[in-house]
C-alpha positions as CSV (number, residue, x, y, z in Angstrom):
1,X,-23.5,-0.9,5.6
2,X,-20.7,-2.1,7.8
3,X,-17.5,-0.4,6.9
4,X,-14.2,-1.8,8.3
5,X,-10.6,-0.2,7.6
6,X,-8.7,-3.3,5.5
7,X,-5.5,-1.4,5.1
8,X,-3.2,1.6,5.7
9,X,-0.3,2.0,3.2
10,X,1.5,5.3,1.9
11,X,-0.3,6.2,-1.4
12,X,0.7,8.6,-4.2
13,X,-2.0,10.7,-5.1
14,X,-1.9,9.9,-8.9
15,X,-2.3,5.9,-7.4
16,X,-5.5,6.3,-5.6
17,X,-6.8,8.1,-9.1
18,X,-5.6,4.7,-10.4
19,X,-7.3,2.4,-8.2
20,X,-10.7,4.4,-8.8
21,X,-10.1,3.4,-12.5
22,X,-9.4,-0.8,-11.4
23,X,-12.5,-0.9,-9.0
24,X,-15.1,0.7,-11.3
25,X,-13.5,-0.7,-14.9
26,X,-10.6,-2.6,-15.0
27,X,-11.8,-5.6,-12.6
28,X,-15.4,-5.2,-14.7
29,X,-13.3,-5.6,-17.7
30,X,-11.1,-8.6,-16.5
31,X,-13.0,-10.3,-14.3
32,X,-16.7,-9.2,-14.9
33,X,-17.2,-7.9,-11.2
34,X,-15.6,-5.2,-9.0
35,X,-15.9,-2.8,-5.9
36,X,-18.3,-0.2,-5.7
37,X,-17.7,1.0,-1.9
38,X,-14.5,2.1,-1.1
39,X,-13.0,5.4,0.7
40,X,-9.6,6.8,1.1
41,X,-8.7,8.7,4.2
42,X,-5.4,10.5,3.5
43,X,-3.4,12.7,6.0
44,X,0.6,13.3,4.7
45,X,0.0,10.8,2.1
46,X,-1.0,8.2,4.5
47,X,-3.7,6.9,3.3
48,X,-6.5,4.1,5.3
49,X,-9.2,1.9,3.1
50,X,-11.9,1.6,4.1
51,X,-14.9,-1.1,2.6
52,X,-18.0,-2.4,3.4
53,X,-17.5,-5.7,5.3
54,X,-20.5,-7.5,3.3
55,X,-19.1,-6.7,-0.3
56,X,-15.5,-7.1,0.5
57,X,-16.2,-11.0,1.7
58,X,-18.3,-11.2,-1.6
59,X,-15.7,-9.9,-3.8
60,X,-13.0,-12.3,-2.8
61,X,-15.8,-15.6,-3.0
62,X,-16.3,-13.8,-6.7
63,X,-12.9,-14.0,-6.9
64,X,-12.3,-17.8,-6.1
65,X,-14.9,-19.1,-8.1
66,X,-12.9,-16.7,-11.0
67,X,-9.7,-19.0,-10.2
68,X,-11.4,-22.5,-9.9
69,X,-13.4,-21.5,-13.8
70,X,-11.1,-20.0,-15.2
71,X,-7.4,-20.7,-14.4
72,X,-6.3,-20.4,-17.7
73,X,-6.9,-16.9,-17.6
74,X,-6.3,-16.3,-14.0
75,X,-2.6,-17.4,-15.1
76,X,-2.6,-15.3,-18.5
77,X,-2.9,-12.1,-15.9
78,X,0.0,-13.1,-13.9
79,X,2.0,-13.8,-17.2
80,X,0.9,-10.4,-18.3
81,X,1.9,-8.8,-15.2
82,X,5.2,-10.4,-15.8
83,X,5.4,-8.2,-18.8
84,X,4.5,-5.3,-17.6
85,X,6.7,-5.4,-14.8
86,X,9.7,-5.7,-17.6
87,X,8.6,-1.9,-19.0
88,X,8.2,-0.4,-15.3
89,X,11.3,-1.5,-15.1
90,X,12.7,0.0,-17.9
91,X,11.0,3.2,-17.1
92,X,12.0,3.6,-13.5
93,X,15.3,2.8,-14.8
94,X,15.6,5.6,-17.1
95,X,17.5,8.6,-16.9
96,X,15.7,11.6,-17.7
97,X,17.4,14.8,-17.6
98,X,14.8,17.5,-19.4
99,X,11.5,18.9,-19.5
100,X,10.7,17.1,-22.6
101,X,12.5,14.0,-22.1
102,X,10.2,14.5,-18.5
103,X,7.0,14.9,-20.6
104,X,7.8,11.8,-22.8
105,X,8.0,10.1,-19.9
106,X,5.1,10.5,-17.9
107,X,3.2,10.2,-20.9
108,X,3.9,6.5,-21.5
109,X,3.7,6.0,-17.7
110,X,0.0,7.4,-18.0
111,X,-0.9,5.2,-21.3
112,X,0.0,2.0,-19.2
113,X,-0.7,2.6,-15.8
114,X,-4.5,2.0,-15.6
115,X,-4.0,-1.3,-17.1
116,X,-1.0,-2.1,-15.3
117,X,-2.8,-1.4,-12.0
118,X,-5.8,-3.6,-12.9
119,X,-3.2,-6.7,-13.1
120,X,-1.6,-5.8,-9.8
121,X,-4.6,-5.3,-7.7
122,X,-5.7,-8.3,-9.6
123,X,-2.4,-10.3,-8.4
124,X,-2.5,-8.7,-5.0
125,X,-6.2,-9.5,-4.3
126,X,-6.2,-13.0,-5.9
127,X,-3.7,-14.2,-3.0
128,X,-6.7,-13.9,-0.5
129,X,-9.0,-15.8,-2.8
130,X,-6.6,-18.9,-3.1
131,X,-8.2,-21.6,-1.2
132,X,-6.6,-25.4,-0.1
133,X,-9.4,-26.3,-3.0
134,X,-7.6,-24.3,-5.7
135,X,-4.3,-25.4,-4.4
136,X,-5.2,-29.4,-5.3
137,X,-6.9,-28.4,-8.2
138,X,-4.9,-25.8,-10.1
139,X,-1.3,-26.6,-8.2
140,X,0.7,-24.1,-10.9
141,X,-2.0,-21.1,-10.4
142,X,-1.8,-21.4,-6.4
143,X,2.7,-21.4,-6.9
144,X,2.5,-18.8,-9.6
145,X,0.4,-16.5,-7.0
146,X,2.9,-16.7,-4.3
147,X,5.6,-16.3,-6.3
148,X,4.2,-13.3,-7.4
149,X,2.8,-12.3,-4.0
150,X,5.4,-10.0,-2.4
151,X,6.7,-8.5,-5.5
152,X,5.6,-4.7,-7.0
153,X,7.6,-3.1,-9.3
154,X,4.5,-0.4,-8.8
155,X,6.2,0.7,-5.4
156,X,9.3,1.6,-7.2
157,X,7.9,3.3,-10.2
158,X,6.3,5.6,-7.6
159,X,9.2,6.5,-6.0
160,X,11.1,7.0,-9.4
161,X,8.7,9.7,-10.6
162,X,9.2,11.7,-7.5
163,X,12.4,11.7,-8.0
164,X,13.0,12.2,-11.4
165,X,10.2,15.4,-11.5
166,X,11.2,16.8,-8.8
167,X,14.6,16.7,-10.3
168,X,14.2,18.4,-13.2
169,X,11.5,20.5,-12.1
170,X,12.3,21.7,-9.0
171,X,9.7,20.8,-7.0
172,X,9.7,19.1,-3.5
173,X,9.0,15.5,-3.4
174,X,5.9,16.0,-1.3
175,X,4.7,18.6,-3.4
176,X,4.8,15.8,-6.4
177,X,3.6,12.8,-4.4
178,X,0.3,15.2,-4.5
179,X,-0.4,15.8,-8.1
180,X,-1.9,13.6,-10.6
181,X,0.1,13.1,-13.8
182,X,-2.0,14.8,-16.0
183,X,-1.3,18.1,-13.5
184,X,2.4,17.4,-14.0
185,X,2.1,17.1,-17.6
186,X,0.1,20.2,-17.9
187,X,2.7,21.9,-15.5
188,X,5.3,20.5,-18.0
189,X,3.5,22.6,-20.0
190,X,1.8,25.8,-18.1
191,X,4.1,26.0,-15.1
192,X,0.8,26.6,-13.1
193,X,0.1,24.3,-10.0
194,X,-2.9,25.1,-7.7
195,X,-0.4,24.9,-4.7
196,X,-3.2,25.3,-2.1
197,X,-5.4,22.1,-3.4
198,X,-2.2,20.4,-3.2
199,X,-1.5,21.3,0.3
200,X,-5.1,20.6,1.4
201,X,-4.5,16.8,-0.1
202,X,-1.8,16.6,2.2
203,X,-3.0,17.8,4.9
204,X,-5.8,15.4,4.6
205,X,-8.3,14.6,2.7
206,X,-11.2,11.9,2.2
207,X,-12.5,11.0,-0.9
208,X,-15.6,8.5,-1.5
209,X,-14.9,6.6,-4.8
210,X,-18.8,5.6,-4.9
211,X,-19.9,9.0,-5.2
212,X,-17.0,10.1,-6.4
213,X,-17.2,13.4,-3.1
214,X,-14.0,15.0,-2.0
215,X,-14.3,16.1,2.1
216,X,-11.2,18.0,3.6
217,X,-9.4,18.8,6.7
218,X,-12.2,18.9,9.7
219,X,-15.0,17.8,7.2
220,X,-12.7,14.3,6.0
221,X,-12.5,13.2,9.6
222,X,-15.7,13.9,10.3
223,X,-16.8,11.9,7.1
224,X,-14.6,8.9,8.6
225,X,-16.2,9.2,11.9
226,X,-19.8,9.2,10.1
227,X,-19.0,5.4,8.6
228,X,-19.3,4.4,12.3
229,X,-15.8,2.3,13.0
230,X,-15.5,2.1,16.5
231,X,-11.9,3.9,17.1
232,X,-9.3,1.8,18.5
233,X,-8.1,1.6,21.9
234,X,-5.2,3.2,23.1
235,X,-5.0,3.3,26.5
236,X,-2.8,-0.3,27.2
237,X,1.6,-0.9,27.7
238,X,1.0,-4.5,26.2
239,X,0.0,-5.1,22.7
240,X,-0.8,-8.4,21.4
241,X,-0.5,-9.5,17.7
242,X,0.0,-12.1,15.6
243,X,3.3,-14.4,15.5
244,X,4.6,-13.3,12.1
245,X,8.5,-14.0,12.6
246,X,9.8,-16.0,16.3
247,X,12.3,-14.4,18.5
248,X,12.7,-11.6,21.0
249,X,14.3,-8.8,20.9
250,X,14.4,-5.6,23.3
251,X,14.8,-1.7,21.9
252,X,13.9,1.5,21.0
253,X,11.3,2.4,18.8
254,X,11.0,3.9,15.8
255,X,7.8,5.1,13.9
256,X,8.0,4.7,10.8
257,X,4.6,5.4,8.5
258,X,6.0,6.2,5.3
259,X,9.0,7.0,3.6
260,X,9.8,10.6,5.0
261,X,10.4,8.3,8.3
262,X,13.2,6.2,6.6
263,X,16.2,8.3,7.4
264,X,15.2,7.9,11.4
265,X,15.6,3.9,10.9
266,X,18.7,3.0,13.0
267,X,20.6,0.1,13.9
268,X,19.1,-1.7,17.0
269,X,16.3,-0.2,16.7
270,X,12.2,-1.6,16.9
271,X,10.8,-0.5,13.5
272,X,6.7,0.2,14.3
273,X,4.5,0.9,11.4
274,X,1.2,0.8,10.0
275,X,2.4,-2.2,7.3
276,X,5.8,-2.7,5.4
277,X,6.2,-2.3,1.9
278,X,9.0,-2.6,-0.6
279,X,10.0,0.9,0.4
280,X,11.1,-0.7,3.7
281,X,13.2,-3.8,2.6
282,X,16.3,-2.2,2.3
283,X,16.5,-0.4,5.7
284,X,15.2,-3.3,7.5
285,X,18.0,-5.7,7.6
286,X,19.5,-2.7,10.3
287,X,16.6,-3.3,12.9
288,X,15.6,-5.7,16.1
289,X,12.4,-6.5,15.2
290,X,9.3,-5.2,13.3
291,X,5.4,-4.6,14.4
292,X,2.7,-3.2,12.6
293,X,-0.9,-2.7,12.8
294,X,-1.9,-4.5,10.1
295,X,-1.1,-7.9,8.0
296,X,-0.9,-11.2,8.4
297,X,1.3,-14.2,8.2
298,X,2.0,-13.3,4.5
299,X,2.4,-9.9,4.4
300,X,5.4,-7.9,3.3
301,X,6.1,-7.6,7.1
302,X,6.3,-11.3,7.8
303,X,8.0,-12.2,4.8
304,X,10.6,-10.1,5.1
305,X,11.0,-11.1,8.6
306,X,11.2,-14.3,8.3
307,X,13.9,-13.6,5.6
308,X,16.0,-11.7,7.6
309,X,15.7,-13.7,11.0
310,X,13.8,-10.7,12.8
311,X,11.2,-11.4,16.0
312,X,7.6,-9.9,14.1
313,X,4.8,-8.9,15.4
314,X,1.8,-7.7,12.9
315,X,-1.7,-7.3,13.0
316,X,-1.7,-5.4,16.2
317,X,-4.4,-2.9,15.2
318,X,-2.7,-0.5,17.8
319,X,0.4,-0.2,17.8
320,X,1.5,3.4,16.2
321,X,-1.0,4.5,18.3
322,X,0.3,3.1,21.7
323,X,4.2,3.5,21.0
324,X,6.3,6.7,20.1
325,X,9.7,7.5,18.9
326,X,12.2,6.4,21.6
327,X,10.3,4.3,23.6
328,X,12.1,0.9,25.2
329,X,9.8,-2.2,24.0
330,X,10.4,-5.9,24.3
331,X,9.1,-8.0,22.1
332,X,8.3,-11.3,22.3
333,X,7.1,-12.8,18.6
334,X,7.4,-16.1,20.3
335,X,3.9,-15.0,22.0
336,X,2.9,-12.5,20.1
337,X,3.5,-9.8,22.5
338,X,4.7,-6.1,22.9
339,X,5.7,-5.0,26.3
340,X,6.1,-0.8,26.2
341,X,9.3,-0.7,29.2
C-alpha cells in the first residue's frame, strides 16, 4: 500500500475517537462506503493523516458518483448540518458554572457528536468530489458546498469544552484536550484521571484506526517511518508553493502549529504553519502574510487571505521545517516563493 500524509491539523483527542466512529460507520451509514486505512500521528496534539493513496482517490470517485445519483440527499446532509450547527452553537454558547451543570453538558455533546461529525467530514470531503460535471448538472448542490466549505462550528465547540472543563474543574487545558469525554464524565464522577496515559498522548502517540493498535513515544515514530513516506527535505533557504493570495510582503516569522502558539502572533509578523483553521481567523488580520505546508487554493489559508488582502503561500510541504521563530523571510505570492533572508 502507498501511504501519503493528506493533512496536519491540531486535533482534540476525543475528535480523532470521533472520526474513527465516521470512517468505519457513519459514512457506511450515509453514503454506503467509507475509509478503512487511516493513521493518526499525534505529538502535542498535533496530529498528521495519513492514507493509502489508492483508496483515498477511490473514496472521493465514490463520492462524486454519490453527488451526481443522489443530489437530493447529498443536499438533505448539508441542510442537516445546518441544524446541527444551530445546537453547537447553542452549546458552545452556554454558560456552565458546576460539576453537574458540566456533566449535563458533555453528555448531550457526546449523544450528538458522532452524528454531527459524520455530516461534517461529509461536507468537508464532498468539496474535493465536486467536479465542473456536478457544477452544470446540480448548480444549487455545487453553491450550497462552497458556501458551506470554510465554515465549522466543530472548531469552536472544541475549544469551548476546554474551556469550560478546565474551568470548573481545575484542570489545565492541555491536560483536557487529552481525554475523551467519557474520561471527563467519569472524572465528573470518580475524580480519577490516568495522568500518565494522558501525558504519553501528548507526548506522542500513533494510532492505526484499521487495526485499531496504539504505538507510543519511540515506537509511534517508528510505526510512521514503517509506512515508508519518504521524509521531506529540509536542507533549502527558498521554498516554493502554491499562489493562494498575490502580494509581497517581507518579515519575521512566526511558527504557529496550534493554538498554544497564538499568543506569539504579532503585528508584522509572517504567520508559518502546518494549515489554518478557524482557530487562526481572528489573529490573522494582525500579520504580513501566511504560508503553510499544506492546502490548496481553497483552503482556510487562501480564503482567508484573500479576504483580508494578505500575500499566501500554501502547499509548501516544507515550510515549518525550513523556517523558525524570528527568521526574516520575503515572500513573494505573486511567484509562489519564500526567500529565508
Amino acid at each position: 500500500m502507498k501511504w501519503f500524509k493528506s493533512r496536519t491539523v491540531e486535533l482534540p483527542y476525543h475528535t480523532i475517537e470521533n472520526w474513527r466512529y465516521v470512517y468505519f460507520e457513519g459514512w457506511p451509514r450515509l453514503l454506503g462506503f467509507g475509509l478503512k486505512n487511516v493513521i493518526f500521528h499525534s505529538q502535542k496534539n498535533i496530529a498528521a493523516i495519513y492514507r493509502v493513496k489508492e483508496e483515498w482517490n477511490s473514496f472521493i470517485k465514490n463520492l462524486t458518483q454519490f453527488c451526481l445519483k443522489k443530489p437530493e440527499i447529498m443536499m438533505a446532509y448539508y441542510k442537516e448540518l445546518e441544524r446541527l450547527d444551530k445546537q453547537i452553537i447553542a452549546l458552545r454558547e452556554k454558560k456552565i458554572e458546576t460539576r453537574s451543570e458540566l456533566k449535563e453538558y458533555i453528555q448531550k455533546i457526546d449523544k450528538i457528536i458522532d452524528h454531527y461529525c459524520s455530516i461534517y467530514l461529509t461536507k468537508t470531503y464532498s468539496n474535493f468530489a465536486i467536479t465542473k460535471e456536478i457544477a452544470e448538472k446540480h448548480p444549487e448542490l455545487a453553491k450550497k458546498a462552497k458556501s458551506l466549505h470554510n465554515r465549522s462550528e466543530w472548531f469552536e465547540l472544541s475549544k469551548a469544552i476546554y474551556k469550560k472543563v478546565s474551568f470548573v474543574l481545575g484542570l489545565p487545558e492541555k491536560t483536557v484536550s487529552m481525554l475523551t469525554l467519557k474520561e471527563i464524565l467519569d472524572y465528573i464522577d470518580t475524580g480519577f484521571i490516568d495522568y500518565e496515559l494522558v501525558e504519553k498522548r501528548y507526548d506522542g502517540f500513533t494510532w492505526n484506526l484499521k487495526t485499531n493498535k496504539w504505538y507510543y513515544g519511540k515506537q509511534a515514530d517508528d510505526y510512521i517511518k514503517k509506512l515508508g513516506i519518504p521524509e521531506e527535505k529540509s536542507k533549502t533557504n527558498i521554498i516554493k508553493g502554491t499562489i493562494a493570495s498575490k502580494g509581497k510582503a517581507k518579515g519575521k516569522v512566526v511558527v504557529a502549529l496550534g493554538t498554544e502558539d497564538f499568543d506569539k502572533i504579532s503585528n508584522g509578523c509572517v504567520v508559518v504553519a502546518h494549515m489554518t483553521t478557524p482557530w487562526y481567523t481572528p489573529y490573522l488580520s494582525k500579520v504580513q502574510a501566511i504560508v503553510t505546508d499544506e492546502g490548496g487554493i481553497g483552503c482556510h489559508a487562501s480564503i482567508i487571505a484573500r479576504e483580508l488582502g494578505k500575500p499566501c503561500v500554501v502547499g509548501t510541504g516544507i515550510a515549518t521545517k525550513i523556517l523558525k521563530d524570528g527568521d526574516i523571510v520575503e515572500v513573494d505570492a505573486n511567484k509562489g516563493i519564500v526567500k529565508k533572508l
